[in-house]
C-alpha positions as CSV (number, residue, x, y, z in Angstrom):
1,X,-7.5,7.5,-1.4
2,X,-4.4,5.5,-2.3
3,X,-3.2,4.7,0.7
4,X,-4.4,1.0,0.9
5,X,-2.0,-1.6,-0.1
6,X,-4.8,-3.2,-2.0
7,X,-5.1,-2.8,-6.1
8,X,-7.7,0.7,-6.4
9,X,-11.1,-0.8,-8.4
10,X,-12.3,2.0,-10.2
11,X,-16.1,0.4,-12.0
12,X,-16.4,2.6,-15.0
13,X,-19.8,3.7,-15.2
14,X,-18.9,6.2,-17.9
15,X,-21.9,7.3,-20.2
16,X,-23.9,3.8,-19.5
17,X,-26.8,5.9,-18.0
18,X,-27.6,6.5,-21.7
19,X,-28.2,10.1,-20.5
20,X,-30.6,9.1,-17.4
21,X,-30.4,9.6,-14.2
22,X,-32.8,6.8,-12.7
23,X,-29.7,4.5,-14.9
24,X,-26.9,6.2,-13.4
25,X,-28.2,5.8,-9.8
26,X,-29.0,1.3,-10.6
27,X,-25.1,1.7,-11.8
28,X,-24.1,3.4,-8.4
29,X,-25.8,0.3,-6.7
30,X,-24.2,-2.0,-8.7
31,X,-21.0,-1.0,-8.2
32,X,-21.8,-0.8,-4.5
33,X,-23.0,-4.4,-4.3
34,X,-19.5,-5.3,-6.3
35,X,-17.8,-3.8,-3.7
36,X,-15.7,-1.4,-6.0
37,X,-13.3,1.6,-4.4
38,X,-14.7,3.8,-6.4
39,X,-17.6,4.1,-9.2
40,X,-16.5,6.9,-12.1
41,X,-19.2,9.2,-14.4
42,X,-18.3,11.4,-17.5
43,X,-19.3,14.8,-16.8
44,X,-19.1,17.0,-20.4
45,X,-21.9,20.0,-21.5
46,X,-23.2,19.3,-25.3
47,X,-20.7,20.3,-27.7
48,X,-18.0,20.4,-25.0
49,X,-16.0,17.7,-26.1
50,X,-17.5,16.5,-29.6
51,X,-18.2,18.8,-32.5
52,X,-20.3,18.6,-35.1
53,X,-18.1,17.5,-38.1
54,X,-16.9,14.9,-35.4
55,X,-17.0,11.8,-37.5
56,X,-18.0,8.2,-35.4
57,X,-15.0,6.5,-34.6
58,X,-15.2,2.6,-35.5
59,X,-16.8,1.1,-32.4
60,X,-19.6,3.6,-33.2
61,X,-20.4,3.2,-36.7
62,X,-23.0,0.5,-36.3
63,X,-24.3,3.0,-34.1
64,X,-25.8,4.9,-37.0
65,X,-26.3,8.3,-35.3
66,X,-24.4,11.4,-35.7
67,X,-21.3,11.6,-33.1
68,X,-22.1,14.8,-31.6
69,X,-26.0,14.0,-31.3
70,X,-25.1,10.8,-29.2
71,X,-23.2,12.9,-27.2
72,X,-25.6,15.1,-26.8
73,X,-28.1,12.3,-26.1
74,X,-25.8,10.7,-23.0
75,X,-24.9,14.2,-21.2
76,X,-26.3,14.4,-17.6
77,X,-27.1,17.4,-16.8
78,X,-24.9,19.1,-13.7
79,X,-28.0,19.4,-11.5
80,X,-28.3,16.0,-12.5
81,X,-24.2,15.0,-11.3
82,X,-25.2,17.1,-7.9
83,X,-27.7,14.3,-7.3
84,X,-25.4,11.4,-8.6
85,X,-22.8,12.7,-5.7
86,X,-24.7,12.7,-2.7
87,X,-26.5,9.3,-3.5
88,X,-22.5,7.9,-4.0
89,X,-22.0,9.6,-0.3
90,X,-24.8,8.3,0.6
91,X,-24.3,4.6,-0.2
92,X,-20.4,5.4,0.9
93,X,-18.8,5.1,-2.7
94,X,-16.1,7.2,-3.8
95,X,-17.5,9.5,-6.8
96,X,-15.1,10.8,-9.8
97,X,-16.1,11.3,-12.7
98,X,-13.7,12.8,-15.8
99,X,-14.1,16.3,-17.5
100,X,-14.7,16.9,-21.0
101,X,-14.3,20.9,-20.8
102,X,-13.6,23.6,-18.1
103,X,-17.0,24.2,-16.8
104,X,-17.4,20.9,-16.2
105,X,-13.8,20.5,-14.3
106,X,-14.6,23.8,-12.7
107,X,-17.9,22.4,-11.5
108,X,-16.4,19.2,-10.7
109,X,-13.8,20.8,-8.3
110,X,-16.0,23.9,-7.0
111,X,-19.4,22.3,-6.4
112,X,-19.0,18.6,-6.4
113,X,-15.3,18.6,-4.7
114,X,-14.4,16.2,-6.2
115,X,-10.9,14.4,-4.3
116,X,-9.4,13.2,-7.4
117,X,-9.7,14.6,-11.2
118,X,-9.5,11.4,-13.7
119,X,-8.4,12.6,-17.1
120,X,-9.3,10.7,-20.2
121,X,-7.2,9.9,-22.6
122,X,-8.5,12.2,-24.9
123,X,-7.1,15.5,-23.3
124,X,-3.3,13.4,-23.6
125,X,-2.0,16.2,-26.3
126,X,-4.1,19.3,-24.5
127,X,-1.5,20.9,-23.1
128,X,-3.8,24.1,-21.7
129,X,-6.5,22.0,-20.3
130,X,-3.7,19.6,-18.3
131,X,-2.4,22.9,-16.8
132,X,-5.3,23.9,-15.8
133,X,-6.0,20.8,-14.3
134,X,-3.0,20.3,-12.6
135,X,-3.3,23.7,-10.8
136,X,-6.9,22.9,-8.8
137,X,-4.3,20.8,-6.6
138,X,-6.1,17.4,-6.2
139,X,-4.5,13.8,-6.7
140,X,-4.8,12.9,-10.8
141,X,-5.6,10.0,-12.9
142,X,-4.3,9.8,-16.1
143,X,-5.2,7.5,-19.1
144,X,-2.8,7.1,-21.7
145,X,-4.8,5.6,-25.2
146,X,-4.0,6.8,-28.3
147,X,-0.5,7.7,-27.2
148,X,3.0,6.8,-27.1
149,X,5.8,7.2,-24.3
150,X,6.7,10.8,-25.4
151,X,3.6,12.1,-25.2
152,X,2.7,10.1,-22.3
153,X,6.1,12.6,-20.4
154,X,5.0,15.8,-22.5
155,X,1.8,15.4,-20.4
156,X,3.4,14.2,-17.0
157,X,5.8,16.7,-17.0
158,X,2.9,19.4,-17.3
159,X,1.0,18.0,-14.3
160,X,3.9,17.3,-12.3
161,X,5.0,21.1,-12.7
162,X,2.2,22.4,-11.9
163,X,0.6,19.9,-8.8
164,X,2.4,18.6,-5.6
165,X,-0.4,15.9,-5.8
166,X,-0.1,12.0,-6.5
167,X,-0.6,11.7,-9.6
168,X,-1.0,7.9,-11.1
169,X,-0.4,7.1,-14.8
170,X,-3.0,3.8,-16.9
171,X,-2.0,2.0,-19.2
172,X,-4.7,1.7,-21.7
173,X,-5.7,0.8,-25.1
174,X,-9.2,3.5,-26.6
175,X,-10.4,0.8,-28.7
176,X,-14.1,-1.2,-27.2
177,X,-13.5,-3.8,-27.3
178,X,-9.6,-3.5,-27.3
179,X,-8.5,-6.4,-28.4
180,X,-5.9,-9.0,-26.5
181,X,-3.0,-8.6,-28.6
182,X,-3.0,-4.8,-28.3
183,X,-3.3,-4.6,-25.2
184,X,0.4,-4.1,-24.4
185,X,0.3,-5.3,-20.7
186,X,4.4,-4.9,-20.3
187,X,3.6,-0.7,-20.8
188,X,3.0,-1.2,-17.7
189,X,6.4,-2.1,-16.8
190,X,7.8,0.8,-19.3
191,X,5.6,3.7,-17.8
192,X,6.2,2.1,-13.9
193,X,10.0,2.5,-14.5
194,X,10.1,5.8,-16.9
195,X,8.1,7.9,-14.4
196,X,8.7,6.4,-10.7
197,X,5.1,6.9,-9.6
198,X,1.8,4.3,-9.3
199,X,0.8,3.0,-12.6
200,X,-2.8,1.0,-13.3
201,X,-4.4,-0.3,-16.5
202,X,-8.0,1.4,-17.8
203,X,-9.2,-2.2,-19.3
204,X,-11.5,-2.2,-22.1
205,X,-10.3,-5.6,-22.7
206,X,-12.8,-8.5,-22.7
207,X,-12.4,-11.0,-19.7
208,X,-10.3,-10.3,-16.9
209,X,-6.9,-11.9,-18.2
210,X,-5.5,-8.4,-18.9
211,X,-6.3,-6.7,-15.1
212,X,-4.9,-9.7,-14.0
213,X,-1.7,-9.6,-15.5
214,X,-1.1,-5.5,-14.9
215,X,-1.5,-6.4,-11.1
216,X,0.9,-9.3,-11.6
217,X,3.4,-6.4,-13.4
218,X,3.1,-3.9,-11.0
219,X,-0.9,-2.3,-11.6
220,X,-1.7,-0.2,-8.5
221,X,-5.5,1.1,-10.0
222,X,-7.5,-0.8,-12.2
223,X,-10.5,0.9,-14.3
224,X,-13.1,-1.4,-16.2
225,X,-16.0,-0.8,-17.8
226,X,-20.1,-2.3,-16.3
227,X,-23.5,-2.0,-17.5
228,X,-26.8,-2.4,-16.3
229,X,-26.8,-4.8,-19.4
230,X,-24.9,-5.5,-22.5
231,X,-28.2,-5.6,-24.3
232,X,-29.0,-2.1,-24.1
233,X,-28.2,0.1,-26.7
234,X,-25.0,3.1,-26.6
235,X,-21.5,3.1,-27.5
236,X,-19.7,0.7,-24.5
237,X,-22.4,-1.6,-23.0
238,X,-21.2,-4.3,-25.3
239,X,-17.4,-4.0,-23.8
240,X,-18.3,-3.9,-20.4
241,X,-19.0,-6.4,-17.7
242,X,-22.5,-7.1,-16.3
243,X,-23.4,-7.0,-12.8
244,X,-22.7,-10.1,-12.5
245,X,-19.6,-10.2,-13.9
246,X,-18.5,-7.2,-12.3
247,X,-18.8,-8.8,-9.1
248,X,-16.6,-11.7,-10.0
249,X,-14.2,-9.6,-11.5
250,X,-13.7,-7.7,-8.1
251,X,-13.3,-10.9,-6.3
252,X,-11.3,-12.3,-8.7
253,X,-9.2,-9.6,-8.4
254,X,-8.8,-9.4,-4.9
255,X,-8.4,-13.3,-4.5
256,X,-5.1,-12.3,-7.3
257,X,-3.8,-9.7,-5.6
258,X,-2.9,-12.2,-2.5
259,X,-0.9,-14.1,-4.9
260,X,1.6,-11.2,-4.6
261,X,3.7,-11.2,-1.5
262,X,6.0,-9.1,-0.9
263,X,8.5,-10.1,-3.2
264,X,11.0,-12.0,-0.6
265,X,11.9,-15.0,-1.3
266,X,11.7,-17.4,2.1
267,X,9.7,-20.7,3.2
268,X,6.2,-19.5,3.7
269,X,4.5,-20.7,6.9
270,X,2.8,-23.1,5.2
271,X,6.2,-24.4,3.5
272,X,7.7,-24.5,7.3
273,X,5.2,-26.9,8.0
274,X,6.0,-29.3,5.5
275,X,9.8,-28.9,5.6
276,X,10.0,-32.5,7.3
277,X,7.8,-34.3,5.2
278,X,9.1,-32.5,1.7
279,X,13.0,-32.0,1.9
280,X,15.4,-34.8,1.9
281,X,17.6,-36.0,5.2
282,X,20.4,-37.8,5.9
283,X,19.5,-41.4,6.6
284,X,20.7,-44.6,7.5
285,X,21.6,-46.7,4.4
286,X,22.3,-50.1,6.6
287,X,21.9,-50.8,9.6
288,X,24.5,-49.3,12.0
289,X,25.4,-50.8,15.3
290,X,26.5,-48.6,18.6
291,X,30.1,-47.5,18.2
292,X,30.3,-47.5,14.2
293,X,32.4,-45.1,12.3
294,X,30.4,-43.9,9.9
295,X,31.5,-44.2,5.9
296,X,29.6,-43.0,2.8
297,X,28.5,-46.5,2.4
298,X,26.3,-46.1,5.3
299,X,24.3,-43.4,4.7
300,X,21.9,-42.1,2.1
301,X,19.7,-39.0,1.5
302,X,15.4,-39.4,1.7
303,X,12.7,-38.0,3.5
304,X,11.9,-37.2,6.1
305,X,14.4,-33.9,6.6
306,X,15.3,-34.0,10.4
307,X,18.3,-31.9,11.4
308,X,20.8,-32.9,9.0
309,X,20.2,-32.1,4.7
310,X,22.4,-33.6,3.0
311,X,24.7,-30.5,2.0
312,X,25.8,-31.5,6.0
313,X,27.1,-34.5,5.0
314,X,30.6,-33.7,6.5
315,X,29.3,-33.3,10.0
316,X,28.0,-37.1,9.7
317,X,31.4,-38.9,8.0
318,X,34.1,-40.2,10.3
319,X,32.0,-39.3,13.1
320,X,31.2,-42.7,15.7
321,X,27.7,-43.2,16.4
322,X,26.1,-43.1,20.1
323,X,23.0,-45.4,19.3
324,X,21.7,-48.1,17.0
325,X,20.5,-47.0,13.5
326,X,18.0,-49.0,11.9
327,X,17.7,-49.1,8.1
328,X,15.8,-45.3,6.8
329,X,16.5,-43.6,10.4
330,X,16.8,-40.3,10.9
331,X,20.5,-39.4,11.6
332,X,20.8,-36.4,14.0
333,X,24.5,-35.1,15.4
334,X,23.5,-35.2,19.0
335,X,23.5,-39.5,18.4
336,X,27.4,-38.5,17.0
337,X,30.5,-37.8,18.4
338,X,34.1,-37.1,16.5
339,X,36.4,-39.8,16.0
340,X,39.6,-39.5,18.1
């Protein structure tokens, strides 16, 4: 699923079905229409993940509603999840989704099959759970909010041990919206060079400025939030792109991504064209008669660029010319001979 040179989309559907499935299935069409690589769910059982002395974290107090009865409130059911993955085959969309508990990874792997197991950022410092992960043997996806570089390798080092499978690291900041200046783009850099596998970013950044400059750092999988609407109410429709938006951010990402290259530095095909027309040439600074031995006072440099640059200018001195020159001409060495 990696394969492709281009940057993976992943359009984070999350828990913006607010719990139904006629939502979930809109979001699966969206992120069809936006043309993403893949369209991720959060599959968790009431009480799984969030207890009840769970207090709201800040993007959730305005919320007013106890944590673990919003939770409650946004869980699909798995019978619900079966249906979610065949419409995804159906309208040929990759389908992951992250576990919030071992039945739902176990259902995720043994029912779904699932080809990839995205872990949230959440599970970073559960050691047990990442083992058990890492040993279903299927390419991983880790987020890293909330952490920092040691326990980032604590949690590599578990799945690496464990799997033979790809496994690619994101950047990410667990705040909605996460602001711009904590955003951390260059972790990128940091967690590309510290581990020696594919890195991405898991934007919940406003805009696109952020995606865009993880690809430009090295970002192989981008993952950003959509809703059916910002307007509707839950804890990340207000941090996450509409429709609309989400299709611009795909193209916009795309359209960066050819920016790229491939990192060698030579005269693109378009710069070969305009070679002549850009570089400057050895010219004629006066005009030069048939026979002439040409001094410095002679020549000059300007455009266009026609055989000779003017690093050459020793194959041009002292040399005796074979034609006329008018002023601005071209010099070329097949209209030179050596002096005797």
């Amino acid at each position: 699923m990696f394969k492709s040179k281009k940057v993976f989309i992943i359009g984070e559907a999350g828990v913006n079905h607010n719990g139904s499935l006629k939502k979930a299935i809109k979001l699966i069409d969206i992120a069809v229409k936006a043309k993403v690589d893949a369209i991720k769910f959060q599959t968790f059982l009431p009480g799984e993940l969030t207890g009840k002395f769970t207090p709201n974290v800040n993007y959730l107090k305005k919320l007013k509603i106890k944590r673990s009865k919003l939770t409650s409130q946004l869980a699909l059911t798995f019978k619900d999840f079966e249906k979610i993955k065949k419409y995804c085959e159906r309208k040929k969309i990759l389908f992951l989704s992250t576990p919030d508990g071992e039945k739902s990874l176990m259902f995720l792997k043994n029912k779904l099959k699932v080809k990839c197991i995205k872990i949230g950022s959440s599970e970073i410092t559960n050691h047990d759970f990442l083992k058990l992960i890492s040993k279903q043997n299927l390419p991983i996806i880790l987020s890293t909010g909330i952490s920092n570089l040691n326990e980032v390798r604590e949690a590599y080092n578990i799945l690496k041990k464990n799997s033979r499978k790809k496994i690619v690291i994101l950047h990410c900041t667990s705040e909605y919206p996460a602001p711009l200046n904590e955003m951390n783009i260059k972790c990128i850099q940091t967690l590309k060079n510290s581990f020696k596998c594919d890195v991405g970013l898991s934007d919940h950044s406003l805009g696109f400025e952020a995606s865009i400059v993880a690809i430009a750092l090295g970002a192989k999988v981008i993952e950003k939030h959509f809703t059916l609407s910002k307007r509707l109410k839950g804890p990340d429709h207000a941090a996450s792109l509409s429709p609309t938006e989400l299709q611009f951010f795909v193209k916009t990402i795309r359209r960066a991504e050819k920016t790229l290259g491939d990192g060698v530095k030579k005269p693109t095909k378009s710069e070969i064209k305009n070679i002549s027309g850009v570089r400057r040439g050895i010219v004629a600074k006066v005009k030069i008669n048939k026979n002439s031995l040409i001094t410095s006072k002679m020549i000059t440099y300007k455009r266009p660029f026609i055989g000779l640059a003017p690093k050459d200018t020793k194959k041009v001195l002292n040399h005796i010319t074979l034609k006329n020159f008018q002023v601005d001409e071209p010099i070329k060495v097949k209209h030179l001979k050596k002096s005797e």
